[in-house]
C-alpha positions as CSV (number, residue, x, y, z in Angstrom):
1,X,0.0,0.0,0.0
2,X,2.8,2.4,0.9
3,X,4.5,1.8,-2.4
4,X,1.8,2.2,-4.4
5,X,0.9,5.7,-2.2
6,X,4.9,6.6,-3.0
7,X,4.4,5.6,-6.9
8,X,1.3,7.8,-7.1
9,X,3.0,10.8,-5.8
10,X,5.6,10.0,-7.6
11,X,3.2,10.3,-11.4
12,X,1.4,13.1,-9.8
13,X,5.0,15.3,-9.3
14,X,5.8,14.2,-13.1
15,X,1.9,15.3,-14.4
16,X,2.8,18.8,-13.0
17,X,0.9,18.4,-9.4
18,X,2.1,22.0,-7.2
19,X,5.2,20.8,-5.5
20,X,3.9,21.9,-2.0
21,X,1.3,19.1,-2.5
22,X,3.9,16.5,-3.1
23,X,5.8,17.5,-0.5
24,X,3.1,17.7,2.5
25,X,1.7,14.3,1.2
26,X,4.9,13.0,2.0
27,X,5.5,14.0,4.8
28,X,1.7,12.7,5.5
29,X,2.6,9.4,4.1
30,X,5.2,9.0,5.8
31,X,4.0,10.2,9.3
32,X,1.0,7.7,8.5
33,X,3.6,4.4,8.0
34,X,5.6,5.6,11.3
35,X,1.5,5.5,13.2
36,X,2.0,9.0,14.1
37,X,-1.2,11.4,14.4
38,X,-1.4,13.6,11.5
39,X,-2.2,16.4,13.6
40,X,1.6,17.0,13.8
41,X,1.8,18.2,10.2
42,X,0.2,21.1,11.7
43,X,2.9,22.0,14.1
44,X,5.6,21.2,11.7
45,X,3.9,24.3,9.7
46,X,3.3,26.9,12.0
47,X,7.1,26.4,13.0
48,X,8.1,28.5,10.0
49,X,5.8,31.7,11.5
50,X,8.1,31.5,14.8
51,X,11.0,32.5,12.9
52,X,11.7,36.3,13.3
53,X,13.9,36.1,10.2
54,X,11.3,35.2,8.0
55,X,10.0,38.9,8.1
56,X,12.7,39.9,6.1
57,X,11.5,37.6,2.7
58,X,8.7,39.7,2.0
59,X,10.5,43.1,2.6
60,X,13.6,42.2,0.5
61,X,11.2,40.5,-2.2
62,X,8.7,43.6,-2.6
63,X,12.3,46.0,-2.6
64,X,12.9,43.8,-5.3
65,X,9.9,44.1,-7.3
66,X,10.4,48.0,-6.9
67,X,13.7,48.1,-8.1
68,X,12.8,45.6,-10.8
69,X,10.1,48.2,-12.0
70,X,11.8,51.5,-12.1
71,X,14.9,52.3,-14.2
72,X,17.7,51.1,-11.6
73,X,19.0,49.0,-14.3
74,X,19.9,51.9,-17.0
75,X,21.7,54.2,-13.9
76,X,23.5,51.0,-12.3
77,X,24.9,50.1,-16.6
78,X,25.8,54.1,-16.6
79,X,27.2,54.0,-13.9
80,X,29.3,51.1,-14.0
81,X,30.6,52.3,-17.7
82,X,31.8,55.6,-16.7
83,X,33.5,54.1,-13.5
84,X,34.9,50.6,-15.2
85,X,35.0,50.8,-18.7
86,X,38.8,52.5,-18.8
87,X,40.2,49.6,-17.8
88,X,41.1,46.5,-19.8
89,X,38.3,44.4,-20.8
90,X,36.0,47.2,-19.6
91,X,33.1,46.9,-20.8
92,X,32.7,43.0,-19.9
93,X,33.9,44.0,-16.2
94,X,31.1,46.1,-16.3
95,X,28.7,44.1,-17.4
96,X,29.9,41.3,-14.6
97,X,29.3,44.1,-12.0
98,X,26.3,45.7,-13.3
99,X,24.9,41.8,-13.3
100,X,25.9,40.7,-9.9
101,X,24.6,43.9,-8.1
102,X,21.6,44.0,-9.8
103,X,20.8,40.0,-9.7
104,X,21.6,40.6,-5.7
105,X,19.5,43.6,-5.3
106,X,16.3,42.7,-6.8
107,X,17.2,38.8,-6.1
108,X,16.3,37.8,-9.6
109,X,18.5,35.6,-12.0
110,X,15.9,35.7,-15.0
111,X,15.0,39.4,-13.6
112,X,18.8,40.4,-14.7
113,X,18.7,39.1,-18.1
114,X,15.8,40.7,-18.9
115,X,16.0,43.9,-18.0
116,X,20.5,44.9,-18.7
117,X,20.4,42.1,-21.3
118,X,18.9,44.1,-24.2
119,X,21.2,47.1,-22.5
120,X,24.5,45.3,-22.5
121,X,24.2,43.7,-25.4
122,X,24.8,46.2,-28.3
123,X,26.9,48.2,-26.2
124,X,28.9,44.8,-26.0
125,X,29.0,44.0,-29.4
126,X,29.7,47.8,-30.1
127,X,33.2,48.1,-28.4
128,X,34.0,44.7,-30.5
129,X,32.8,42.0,-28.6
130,X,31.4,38.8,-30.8
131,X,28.4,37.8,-30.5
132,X,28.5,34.4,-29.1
133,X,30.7,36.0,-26.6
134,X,28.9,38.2,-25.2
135,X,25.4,36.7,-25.1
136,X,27.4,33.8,-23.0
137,X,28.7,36.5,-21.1
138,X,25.4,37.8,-20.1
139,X,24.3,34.5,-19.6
140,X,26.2,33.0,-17.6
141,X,26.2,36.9,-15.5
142,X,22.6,36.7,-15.1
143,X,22.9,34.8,-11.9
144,X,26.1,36.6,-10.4
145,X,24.7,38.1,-7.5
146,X,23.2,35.0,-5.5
147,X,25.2,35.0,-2.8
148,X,25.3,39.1,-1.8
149,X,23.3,40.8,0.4
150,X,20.5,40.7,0.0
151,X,20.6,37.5,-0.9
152,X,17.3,35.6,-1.0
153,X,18.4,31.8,-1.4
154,X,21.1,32.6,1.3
155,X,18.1,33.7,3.7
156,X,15.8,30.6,2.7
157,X,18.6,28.1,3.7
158,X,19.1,30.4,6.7
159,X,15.6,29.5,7.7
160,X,15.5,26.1,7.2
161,X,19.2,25.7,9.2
162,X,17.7,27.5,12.0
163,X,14.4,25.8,12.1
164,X,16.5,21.9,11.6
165,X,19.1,23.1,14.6
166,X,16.1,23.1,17.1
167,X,15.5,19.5,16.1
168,X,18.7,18.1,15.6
169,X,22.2,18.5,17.8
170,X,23.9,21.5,15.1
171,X,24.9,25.1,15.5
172,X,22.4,27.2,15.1
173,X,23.1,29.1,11.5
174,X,23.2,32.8,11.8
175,X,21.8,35.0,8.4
176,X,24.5,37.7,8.9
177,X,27.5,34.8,8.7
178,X,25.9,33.3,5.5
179,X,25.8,36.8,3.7
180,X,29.6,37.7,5.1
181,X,30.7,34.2,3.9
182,X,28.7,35.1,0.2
183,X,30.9,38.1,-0.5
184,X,34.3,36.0,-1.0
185,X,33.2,33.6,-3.2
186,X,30.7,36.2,-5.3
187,X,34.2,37.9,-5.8
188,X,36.1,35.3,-7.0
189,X,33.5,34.1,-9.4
190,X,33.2,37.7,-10.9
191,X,37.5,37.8,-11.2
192,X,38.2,34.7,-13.1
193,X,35.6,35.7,-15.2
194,X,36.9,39.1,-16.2
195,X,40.4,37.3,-16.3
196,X,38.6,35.0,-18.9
197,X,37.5,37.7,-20.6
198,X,40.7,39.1,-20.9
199,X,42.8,36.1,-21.9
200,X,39.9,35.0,-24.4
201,X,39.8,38.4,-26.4
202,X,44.0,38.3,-26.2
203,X,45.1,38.1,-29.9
204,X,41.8,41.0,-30.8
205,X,41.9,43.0,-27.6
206,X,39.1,45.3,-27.0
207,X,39.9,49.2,-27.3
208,X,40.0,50.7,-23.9
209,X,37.7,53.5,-23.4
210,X,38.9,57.3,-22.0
211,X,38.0,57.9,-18.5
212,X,36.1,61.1,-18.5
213,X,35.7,62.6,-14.8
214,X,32.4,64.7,-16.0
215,X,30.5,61.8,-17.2
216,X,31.5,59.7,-13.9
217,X,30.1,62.5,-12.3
218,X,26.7,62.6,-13.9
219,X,26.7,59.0,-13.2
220,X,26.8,59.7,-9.9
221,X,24.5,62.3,-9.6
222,X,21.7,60.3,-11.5
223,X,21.9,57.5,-9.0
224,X,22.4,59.6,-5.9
225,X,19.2,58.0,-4.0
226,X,19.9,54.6,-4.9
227,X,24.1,54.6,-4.3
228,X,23.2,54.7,-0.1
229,X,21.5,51.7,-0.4
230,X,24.0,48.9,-0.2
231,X,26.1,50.7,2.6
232,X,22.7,51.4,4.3
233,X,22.0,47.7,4.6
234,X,25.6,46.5,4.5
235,X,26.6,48.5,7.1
236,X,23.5,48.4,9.2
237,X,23.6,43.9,8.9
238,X,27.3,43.7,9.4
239,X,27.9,46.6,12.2
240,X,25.1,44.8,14.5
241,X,22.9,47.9,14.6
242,X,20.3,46.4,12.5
243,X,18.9,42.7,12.0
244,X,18.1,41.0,9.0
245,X,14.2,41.8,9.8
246,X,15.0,45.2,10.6
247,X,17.2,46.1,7.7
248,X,14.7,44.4,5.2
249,X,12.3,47.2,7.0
250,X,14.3,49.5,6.2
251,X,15.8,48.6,2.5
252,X,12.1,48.1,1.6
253,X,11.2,52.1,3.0
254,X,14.2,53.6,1.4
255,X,13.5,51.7,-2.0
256,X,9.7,53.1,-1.8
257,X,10.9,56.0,-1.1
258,X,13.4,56.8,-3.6
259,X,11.4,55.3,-6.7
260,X,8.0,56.6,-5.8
261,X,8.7,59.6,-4.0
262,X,12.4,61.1,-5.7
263,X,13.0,59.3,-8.8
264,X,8.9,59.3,-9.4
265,X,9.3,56.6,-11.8
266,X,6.8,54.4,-10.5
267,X,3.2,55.5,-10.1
268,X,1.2,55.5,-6.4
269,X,-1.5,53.6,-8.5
270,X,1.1,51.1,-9.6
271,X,2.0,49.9,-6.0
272,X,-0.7,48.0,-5.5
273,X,-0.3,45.8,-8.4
274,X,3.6,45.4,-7.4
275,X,2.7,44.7,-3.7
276,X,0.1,42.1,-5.0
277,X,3.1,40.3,-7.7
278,X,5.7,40.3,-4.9
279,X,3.3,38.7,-2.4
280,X,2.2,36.3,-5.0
281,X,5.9,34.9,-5.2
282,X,6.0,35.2,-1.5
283,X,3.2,33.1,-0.7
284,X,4.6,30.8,-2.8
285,X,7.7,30.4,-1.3
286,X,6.5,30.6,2.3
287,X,3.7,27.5,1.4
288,X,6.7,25.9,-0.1
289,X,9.0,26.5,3.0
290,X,6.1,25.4,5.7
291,X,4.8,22.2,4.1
292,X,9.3,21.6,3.9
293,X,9.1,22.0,7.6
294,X,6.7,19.1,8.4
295,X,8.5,17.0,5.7
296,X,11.7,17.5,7.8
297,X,9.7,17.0,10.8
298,X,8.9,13.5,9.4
299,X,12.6,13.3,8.2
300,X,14.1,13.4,11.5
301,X,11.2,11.2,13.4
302,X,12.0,8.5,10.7
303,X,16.0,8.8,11.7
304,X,16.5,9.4,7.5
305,X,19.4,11.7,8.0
306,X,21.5,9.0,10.4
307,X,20.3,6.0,7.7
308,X,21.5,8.4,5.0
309,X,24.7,9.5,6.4
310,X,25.3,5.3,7.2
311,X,24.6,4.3,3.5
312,X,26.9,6.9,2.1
313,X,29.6,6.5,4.9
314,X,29.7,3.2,3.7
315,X,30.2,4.1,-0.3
316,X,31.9,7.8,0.5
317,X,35.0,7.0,2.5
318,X,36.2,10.7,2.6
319,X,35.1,14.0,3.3
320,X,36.6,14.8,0.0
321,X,34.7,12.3,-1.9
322,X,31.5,13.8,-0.1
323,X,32.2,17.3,-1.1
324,X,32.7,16.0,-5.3
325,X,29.4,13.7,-5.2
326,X,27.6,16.9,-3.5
327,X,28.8,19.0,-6.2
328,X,27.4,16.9,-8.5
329,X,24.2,16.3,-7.1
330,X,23.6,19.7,-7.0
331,X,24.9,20.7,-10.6
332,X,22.1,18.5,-11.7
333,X,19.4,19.8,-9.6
334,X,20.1,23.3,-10.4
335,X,19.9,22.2,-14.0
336,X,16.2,21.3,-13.5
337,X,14.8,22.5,-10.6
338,X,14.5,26.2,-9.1
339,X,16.8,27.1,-6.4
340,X,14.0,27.5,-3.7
341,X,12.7,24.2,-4.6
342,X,15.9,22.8,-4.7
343,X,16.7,24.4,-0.7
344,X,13.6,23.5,0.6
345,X,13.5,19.8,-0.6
346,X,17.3,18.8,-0.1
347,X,18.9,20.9,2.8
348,X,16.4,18.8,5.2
349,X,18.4,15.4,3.5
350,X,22.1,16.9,2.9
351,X,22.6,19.5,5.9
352,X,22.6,16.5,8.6
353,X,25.0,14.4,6.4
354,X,27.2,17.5,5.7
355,X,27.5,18.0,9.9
356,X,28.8,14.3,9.9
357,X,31.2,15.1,7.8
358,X,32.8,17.5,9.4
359,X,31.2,20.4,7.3
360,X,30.7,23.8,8.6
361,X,26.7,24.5,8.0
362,X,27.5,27.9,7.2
363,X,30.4,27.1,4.3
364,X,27.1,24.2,3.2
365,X,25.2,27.5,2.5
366,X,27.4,28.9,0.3
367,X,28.4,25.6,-1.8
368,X,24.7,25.1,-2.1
369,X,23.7,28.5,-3.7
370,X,27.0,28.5,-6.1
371,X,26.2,25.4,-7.3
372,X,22.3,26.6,-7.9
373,X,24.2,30.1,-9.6
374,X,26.0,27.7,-12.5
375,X,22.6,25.5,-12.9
376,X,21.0,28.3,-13.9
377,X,22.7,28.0,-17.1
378,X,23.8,24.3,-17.1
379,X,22.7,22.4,-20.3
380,X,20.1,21.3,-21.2
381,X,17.3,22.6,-18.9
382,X,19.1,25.5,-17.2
383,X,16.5,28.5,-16.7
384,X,18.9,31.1,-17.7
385,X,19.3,29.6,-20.7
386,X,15.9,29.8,-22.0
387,X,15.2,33.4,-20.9
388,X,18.2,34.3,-22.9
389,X,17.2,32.7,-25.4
390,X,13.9,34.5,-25.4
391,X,15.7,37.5,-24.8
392,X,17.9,37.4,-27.0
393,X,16.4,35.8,-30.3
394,X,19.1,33.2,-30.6
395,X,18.4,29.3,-30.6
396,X,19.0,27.5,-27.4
397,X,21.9,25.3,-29.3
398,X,23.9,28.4,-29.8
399,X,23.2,29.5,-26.3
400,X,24.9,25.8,-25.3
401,X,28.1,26.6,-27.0
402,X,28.0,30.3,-25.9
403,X,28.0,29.4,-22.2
404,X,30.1,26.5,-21.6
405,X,33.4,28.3,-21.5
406,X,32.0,30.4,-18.9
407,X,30.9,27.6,-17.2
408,X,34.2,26.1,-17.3
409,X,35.8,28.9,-15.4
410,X,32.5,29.1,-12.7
411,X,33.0,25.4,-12.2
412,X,37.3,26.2,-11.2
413,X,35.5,28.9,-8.8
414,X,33.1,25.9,-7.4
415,X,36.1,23.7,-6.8
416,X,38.2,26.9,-4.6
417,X,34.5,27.5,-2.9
418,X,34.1,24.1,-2.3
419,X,37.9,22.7,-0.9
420,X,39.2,25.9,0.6
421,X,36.6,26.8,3.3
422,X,38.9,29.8,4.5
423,X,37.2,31.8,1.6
424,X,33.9,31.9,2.8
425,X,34.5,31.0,6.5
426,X,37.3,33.9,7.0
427,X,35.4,36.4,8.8
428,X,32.7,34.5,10.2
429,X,34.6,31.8,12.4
């Protein structure tokens, strides 16, 4: 009977039944073969509200939306140009930059692409950039970002860490660690790729444009409300005068502020509409996150994790072998499922075995989201890759050859993330 319950769900999750369905009749399921009242599914769910963290998603998500709306993306390119695009390979460094910030400020790979691809492009292909090259550039750049503040994966598996540590003996995972522990790895990522760009465009190097000090100051002065707003969160999260909650508050007020109120570039009659769109992704995730809360709730009754981490101790002699088979694992969920599905259905399963192995939860974090960052565009179901192919007019096949060399180079920056914990883990332990 139970196999024939697990097969069922199984075709249901394949004929495109909501994943929060699936994953609460699971958990039922499997409370049911373990004889324990179902009334506990309940319990598992309102855990998720007693996290004071969680205030934060909706905050960051409707800044998001805001900044998503109004014309952030043309200051942040001009800015970025008159400030970068002197030095060698300028122009692609500025896309790289202009990508990452704006992927981490309004927490949206696909978002990126979108809304700088159409930007970057011809100015790209203007200063003598190929084609191919730069729309696997902007590609493979539409997920930079994932791992800075404010990072929205980061503060998902933040939640779930924090809700498993009151179940099972780990340290409790602390948001401001995971976003400190983001900005080394985001870094690296974003230097071998402009050192790819360089040594790739070596025997037809790019002409370097003239610095001119009037047009970085215009620059400037266009994006005067929204240059504060990194240091206003940055510094509030990481000089311990603001939480996560509060500086969400806070990023959210400034962005309403500044768009509606300054820049007037969004409409008062418009903020309905974008309140109602962020909330619908919100109430998304959050359904998603509290049905993954009972299903770890079952997890841990059933002793999964300690059977899991026994069956792969005896295949996985190493902590080193561990760390290769999770990077693979997770290449090839990020290649076909989205990154909060991803976090909410395999942390529960991996975080446990991680701890076993000697694996700091926090450095877990940051391996987890990287390897999401390069699925985005990992042949042959990568999400990036059919956006940009939308975006861009070009057929997904040409999209495949654009973007593996990038790949390539984000996969060396997966390996450093991955075996030298000192890069995310310097200033948190």
């Amino acid at each position: 009977m139970m196999i024939a319950a697990a097969v069922a769900l199984l075709l249901l999750a394949l004929m495109g039944a909501p994943l929060f369905a699936i994953i609460l009749a699971a958990a039922a399921l499997g409370y049911f073969a373990l004889g324990i009242d179902l009334t506990v599914l309940h319990i598992d769910i309102y855990q998720v509200s007693s996290s004071v963290v969680l205030m934060a998603l909706p905050l960051f998500t409707f800044a998001g939306f805001l900044l998503g709306e109004s014309k952030t993306a043309d200051r942040m390119l001009r800015l970025s140009q008159a400030a970068f695009g002197w030095m060698p390979g300028g122009m692609a460094f500025v896309a790289l930059v202009a990508c990452a910030f704006f992927t981490a400020l309004t927490g949206g790979s696909g978002v990126t692409i979108v809304a700088l691809g159409g930007l970057l492009l011809p100015a790209l292909m203007k200063v003598g950039y190929p084609d191919r090259f730069s729309t696997g550039l902007l590609t493979t750049s539409g997920s930079l970002g994932l791992l800075l503040v404010p990072s929205v994966p980061l503060l998902i598996y933040g939640i779930i860490a924090q809700q498993m540590s009151q179940q099972l003996p780990m340290p409790s995972v602390e948001i401001v660690d995971l976003y400190l522990a983001g900005i080394g790895p985001a870094v690296l990522m974003v230097v071998l790729l402009y050192g790819y760009c360089i040594w790739a465009m070596r025997k037809n190097p790019i002409p370097r444009q003239g610095f001119n000090w009037q047009e970085l100051r215009g620059a400037l002065w266009e994006a005067r409300w929204e240059l504060p707003l990194p240091f206003v969160v940055l510094g509030g999260i990481f000089s311990g005068w603001l939480v996560i909650s509060e500086a969400a508050a806070v990023t959210a007020l400034y962005v309403l502020i500044a768009q509606v109120v300054l820049y007037r570039e969004i409409p008062v009659k418009a903020l309905p509409r974008i309140m109602r769109e962020s909330m619908i992704m919100v109430g998304g995730i959050l359904l998603i996150l509290g049905v993954a809360m009972s299903f770890t709730g079952y997890l841990v009754f059933a002793g999964i994790p300690e059977q899991l981490f026994e069956f792969i101790q005896a295949h996985v002699s190493s902590k080193l072998m561990f760390l290769i088979l999770l990077n693979v694992v997770l290449l090839l969920l990020g290649a076909v499922l989205d990154i909060f599905a991803a976090l909410v259905i395999m942390v529960p399963l991996i975080l446990p075995v991680a701890i076993n192995y000697g694996i700091d939860p926090v450095h877990l974090g940051i391996i987890f989201v990287a390897n999401m960052q390069i699925g985005y565009f990992t042949p042959p179901v990568g999400m990036n890759l059919f956006i940009a192919s939308y975006r861009f007019g070009k057929p997904i096949s040409e999209l495949y050859k654009a973007t593996i060399p990038f790949m390539l180079v984000l996969l060396v920056a997966l390996l450093v993330i991955t075996y030298v914990p000192a890069l995310s883990l310097y200033w948190v332990r």
